[in-house]
C-alpha positions in Angstrom: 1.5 45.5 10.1 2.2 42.1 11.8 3.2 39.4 8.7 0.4 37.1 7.8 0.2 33.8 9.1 0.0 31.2 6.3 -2.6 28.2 6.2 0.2 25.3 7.7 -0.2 23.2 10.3 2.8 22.1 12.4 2.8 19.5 14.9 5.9 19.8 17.0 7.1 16.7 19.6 3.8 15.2 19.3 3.3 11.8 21.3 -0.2 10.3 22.0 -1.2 6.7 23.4 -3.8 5.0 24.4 -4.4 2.6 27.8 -0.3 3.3 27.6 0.0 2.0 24.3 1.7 4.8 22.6 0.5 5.5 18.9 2.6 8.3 17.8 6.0 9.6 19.0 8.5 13.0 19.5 6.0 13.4 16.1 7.3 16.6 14.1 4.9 17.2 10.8 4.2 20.2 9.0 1.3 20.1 6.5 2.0 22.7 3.9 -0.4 25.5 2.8 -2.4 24.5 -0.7 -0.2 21.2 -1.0 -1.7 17.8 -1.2 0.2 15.8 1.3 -0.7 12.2 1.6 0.8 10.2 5.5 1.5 6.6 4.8 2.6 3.6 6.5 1.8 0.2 8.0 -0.9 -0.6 9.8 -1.5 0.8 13.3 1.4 3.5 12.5 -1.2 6.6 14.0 -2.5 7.8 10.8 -5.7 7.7 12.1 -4.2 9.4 15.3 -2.4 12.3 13.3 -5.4 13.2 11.6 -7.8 13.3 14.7 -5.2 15.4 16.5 -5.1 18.1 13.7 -9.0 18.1 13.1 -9.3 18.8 17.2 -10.9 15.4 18.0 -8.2 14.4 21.0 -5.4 16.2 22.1 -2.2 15.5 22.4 -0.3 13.9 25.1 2.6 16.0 24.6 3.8 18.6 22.1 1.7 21.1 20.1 -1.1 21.1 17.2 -0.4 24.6 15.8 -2.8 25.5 12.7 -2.4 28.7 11.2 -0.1 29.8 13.8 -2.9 29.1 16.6 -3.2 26.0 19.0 -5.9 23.4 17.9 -8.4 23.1 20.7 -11.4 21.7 19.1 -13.2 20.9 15.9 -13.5 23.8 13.9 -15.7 24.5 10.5 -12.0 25.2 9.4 -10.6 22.0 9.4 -13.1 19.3 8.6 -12.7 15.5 7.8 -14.0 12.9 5.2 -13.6 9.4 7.2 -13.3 6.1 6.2 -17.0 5.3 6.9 -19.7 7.2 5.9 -20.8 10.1 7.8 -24.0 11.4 6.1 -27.4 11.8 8.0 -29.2 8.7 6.7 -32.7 10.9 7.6 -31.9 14.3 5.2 -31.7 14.2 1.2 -28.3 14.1 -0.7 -28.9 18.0 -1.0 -29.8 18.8 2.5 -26.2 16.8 3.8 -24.8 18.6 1.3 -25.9 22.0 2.5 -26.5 21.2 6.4 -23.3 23.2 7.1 -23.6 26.8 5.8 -27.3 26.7 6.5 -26.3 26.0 10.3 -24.2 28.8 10.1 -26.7 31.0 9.4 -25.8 31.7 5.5 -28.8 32.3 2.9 -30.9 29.1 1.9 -30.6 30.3 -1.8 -27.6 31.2 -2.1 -26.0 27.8 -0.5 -29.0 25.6 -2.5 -27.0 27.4 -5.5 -23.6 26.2 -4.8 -24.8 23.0 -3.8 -26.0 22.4 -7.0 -23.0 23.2 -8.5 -20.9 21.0 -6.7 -23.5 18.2 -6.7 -23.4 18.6 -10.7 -19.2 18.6 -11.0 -19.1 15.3 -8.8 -21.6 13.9 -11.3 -24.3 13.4 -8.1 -27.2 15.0 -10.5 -30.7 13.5 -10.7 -29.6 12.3 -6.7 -30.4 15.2 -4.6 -33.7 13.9 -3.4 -32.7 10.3 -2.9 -31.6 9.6 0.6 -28.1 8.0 2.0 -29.4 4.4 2.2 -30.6 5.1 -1.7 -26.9 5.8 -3.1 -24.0 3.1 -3.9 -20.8 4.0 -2.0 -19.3 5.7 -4.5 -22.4 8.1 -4.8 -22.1 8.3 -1.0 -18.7 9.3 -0.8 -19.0 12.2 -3.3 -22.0 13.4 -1.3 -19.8 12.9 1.9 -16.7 15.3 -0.5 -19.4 18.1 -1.6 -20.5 18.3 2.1 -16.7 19.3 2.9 -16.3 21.7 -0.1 -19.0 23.2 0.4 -17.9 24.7 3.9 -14.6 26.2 2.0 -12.5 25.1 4.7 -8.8 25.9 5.2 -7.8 22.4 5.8 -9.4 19.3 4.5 -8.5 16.2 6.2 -9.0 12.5 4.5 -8.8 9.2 6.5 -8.5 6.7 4.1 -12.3 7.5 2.7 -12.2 5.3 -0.4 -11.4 1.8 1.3 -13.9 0.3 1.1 -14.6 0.6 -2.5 -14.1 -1.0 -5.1 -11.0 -0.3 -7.3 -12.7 1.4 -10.4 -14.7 3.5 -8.3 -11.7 4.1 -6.4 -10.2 5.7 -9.1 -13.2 8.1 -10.4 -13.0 9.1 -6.7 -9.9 10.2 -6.9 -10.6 11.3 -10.2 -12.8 13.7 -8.8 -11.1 14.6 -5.6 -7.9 15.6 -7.9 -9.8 17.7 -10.0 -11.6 20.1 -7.0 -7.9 20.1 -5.8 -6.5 21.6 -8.6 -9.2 24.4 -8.7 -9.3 25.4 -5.4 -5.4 24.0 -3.8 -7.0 23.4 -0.2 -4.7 22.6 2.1 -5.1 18.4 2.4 -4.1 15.7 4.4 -4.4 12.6 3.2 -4.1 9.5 4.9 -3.7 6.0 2.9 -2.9 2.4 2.8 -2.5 2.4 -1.1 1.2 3.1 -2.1 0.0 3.8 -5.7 -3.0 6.1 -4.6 -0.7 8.1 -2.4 1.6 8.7 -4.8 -0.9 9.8 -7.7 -2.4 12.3 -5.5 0.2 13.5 -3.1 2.6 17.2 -3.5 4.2 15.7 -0.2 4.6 12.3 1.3 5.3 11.5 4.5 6.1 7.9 5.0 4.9 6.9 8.8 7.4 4.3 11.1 5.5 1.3 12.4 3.7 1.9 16.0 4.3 4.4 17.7 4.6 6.8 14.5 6.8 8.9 13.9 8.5 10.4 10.7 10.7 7.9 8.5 10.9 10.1 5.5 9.6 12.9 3.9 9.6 13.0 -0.2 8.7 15.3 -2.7 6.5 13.8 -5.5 7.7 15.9 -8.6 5.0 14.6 -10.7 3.4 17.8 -12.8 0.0 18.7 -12.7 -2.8 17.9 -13.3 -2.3 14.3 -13.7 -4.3 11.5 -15.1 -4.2 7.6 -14.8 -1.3 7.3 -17.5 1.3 8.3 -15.0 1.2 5.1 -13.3 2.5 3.4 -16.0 5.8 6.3 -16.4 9.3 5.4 -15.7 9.0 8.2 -13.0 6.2 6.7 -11.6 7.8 3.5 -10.9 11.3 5.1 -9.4 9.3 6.9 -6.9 7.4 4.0 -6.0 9.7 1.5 -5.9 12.3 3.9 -3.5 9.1 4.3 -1.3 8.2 0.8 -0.9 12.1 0.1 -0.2 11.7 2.5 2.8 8.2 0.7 4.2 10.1 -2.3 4.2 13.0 -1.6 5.7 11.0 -0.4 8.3 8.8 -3.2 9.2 12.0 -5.4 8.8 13.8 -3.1 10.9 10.9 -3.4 13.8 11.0 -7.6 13.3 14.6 -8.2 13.2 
């Protein structure tokens, strides 16, 4: 019996550019099975690049997308993504984005109306699933946008920068919520972030992105237990990881200016 192939994605000498503008470079990732691994790095560094390539939206210029052993060719139901602007159909209800999906995979009305209450309950989105996109705040909207995902029980979840624009306490309840579906169902993630702090909260793995055209400047370990809640932001630990992180952003963006 041939060995089963576990849920990672590895990119392997992965470049990409645009109009000859490269964005990421000889790029060699791989994104763990049931980890939470969080890419950061400055702006324009092909974070937004790395996580089209692995959810099949371009291709590479050169180099390989391999997920679970297999070449990504395309968007698959397998590896979806929440982006940084909302994506729900402004025409259906909260519960009919929610269970758009599995219905349009042919699974049973009742049985996915079932889940999707469930899920629309434990990201505290009851009492909204008549109310329409344009009816929700953002936060609302980007717990909507999550339970869509979920619902699709996707290998690989994929998140570019979704909670932006937000503000910072709903920020947190977002990732609030998005820590505590990790930690009962360990999807593989990728996700991708700005926020030093954020990415450090949520991330198993971090993978600390060079300035444009991105590639890897270090890989580290967060060996913060689980589950976790907002007081480990204000731990010794906490601080010594972010503060060796933060050396290495800088000394990259000094490195590229000097």
């Amino acid at each position: 019996m041939a060995p089963q192939v576990v849920n990672d994605v590895v990119l392997t000498g992965v470049s990409k550019a645009y109009r000859g503008k490269p964005a990421l470079k000889d790029l060699d990732v791989t994104i763990t099975a049931n980890k939470f691994t969080v890419v950061v790095g400055p702006s324009g560094c092909g974070k937004t690049t790395l996580i089209n390539l692995i959810a099949g939206y371009e291709s590479p210029d050169n180099g390989s997308v391999l997920a679970c052993g297999r070449p990504v060719n395309g968007p698959n139901w397998d590896r979806l993504v929440v982006f940084q602007e909302t994506a729900l159909f402004p025409w259906k209800t909260t519960l009919d984005n929610v269970t758009f999906g599995p219905i349009s995979r042919g699974l049973k009305r009742c049985d996915v109306i079932d889940r999707a209450t469930n899920l629309i309950r434990k990201l505290g989105l009851s009492g909204s699933e008549s109310k329409y996109p344009a009816q929700l705040p953002g936060g609302m909207q980007r717990r909507a946008e999550l339970a869509r995902a979920i619902i699709n029980t996707p290998s690989f979840m994929l998140f570019d920068e979704p909670f932006r624009s937000l503000d910072a306490m709903t920020r947190g309840l977002m990732q609030e919520n998005l820590l505590e579906l990790f930690e009962e169902q360990h999807v593989t993630t990728l996700f991708a972030t700005s926020d030093l702090e954020a990415a450090i909260y949520l991330a198993d793995v971090l993978i600390v992105l060079t300035p444009s055209p991105g590639t890897v400047k270090n890989v580290v370990e967060i060996d913060l237990p689980r589950p976790r809640d907002f007081k480990m932001l204000a731990t010794r630990r906490f601080g010594d990881i972010h503060k060796e992180i933060l050396h290495t952003l800088f000394a990259s963006v000094l490195q590229l200016i000097f």
